[in-house]
Structure formats: structure tokens, C-alpha cells
C-alpha positions as CSV (number, residue, x, y, z in Angstrom):
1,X,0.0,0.0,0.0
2,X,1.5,3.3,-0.8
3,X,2.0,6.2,2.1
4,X,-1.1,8.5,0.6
5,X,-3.6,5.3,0.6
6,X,-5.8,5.0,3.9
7,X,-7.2,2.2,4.5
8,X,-10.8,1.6,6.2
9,X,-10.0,1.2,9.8
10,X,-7.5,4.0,9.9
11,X,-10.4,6.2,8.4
12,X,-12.8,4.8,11.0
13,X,-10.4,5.0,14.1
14,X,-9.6,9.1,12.6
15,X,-13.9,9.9,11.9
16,X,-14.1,11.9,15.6
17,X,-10.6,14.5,14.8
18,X,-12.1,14.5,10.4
19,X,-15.6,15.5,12.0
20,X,-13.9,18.1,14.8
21,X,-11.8,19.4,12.5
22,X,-8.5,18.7,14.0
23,X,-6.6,16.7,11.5
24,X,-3.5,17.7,10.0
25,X,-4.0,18.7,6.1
26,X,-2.1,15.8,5.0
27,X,-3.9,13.5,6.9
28,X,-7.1,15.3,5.9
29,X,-6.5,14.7,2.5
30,X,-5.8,11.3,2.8
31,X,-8.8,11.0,4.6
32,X,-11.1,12.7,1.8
33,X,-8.9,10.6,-0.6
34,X,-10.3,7.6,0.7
35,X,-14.1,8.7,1.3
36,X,-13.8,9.8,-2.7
37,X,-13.5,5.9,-3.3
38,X,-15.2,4.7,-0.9
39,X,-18.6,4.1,-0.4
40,X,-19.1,2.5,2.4
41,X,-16.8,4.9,4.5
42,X,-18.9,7.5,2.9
43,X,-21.8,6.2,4.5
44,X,-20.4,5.5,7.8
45,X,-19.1,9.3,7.9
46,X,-22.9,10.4,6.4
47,X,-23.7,8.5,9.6
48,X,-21.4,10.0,12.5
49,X,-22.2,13.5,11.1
50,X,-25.9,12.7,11.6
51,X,-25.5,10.9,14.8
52,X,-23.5,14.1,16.3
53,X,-26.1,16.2,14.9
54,X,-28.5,14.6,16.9
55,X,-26.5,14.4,20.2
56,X,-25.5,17.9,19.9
57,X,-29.4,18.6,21.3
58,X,-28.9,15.8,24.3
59,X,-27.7,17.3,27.7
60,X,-24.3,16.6,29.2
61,X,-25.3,13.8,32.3
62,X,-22.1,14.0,35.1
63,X,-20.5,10.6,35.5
64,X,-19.2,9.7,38.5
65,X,-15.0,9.4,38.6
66,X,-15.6,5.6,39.2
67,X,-18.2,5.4,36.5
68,X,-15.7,7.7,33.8
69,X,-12.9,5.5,34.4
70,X,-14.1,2.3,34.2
71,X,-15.9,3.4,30.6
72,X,-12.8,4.6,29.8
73,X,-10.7,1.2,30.7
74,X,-13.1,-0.2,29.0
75,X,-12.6,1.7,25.9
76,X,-9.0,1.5,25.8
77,X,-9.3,-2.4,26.3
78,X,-11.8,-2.7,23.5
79,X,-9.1,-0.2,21.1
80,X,-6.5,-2.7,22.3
81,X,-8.3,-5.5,21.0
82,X,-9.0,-6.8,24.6
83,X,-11.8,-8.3,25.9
């Protein structure tokens, strides 16, 4: 695979920085490369642009520290591959 190609889990795992704005140029283009060839990454982002649309009109709920960290072990586990 050459440098510029992206493939579809590196797009999905990069969808929250694309959506916030926060990628680098280069990796945005890469990112936009791979959506212009993609459909079904096209579909997904349709989807997460949506889905934070609709969130964006839910109020924030306050997690307890336990609560936060054990999502976010949880998280990392699951990123990890980790069950």
C-alpha cells in the first residue's frame, strides 16, 4: 500500500478528529482521498455526522470518577483488542 492510501480502519479510528476538524492537512487529504473511493466509509461518515447532529441537542449527564474510568478502561481495552 503506498504512504497516501488510507485504509478503512484507519479512516474509522480518525472519523471523531475529520468531524472536529483537527486533522492535519495531510492526513485530511488522505482521509477525503479515501471517502472519494469509498462508499461505504462514505456512509459511515454520512452517519457520524448525523448521529452528532442529533447528540448535539442531548444534555451533558455527570459521571461519576468511578463510573468515567471504568468506561474509559473499557474503551482503551476494547481499542486494544481486549476483551
Amino acid at each position: 500500500m503506498s504512504p497516501v492510501q488510507m485504509t478503512c480502519q484507519q479512516m474509522v479510528e480518525l472519523v471523531t478528529e475529520y468531524l472536529e476538524g483537527r486533522l492535519p492537512a495531510a492526513e485530511r487529504e488522505r482521509f477525503e482521498a479515501h471517502l472519494a473511493l469509498c462508499d461505504g466509509c462514505q456512509a459511515y461518515v454520512d452517519q457520524m455526522r448525523a448521529l452528532v447532529a442529533e447528540l448535539g441537542d442531548t444534555p451533558d449527564i455527570a459521571l461519576s470518577p468511578a463510573l468515567e474510568d471504568d468506561l474509559l478502561t473499557a474503551f482503551r481495552d476494547w481499542r486494544a483488542g481486549r476483551s
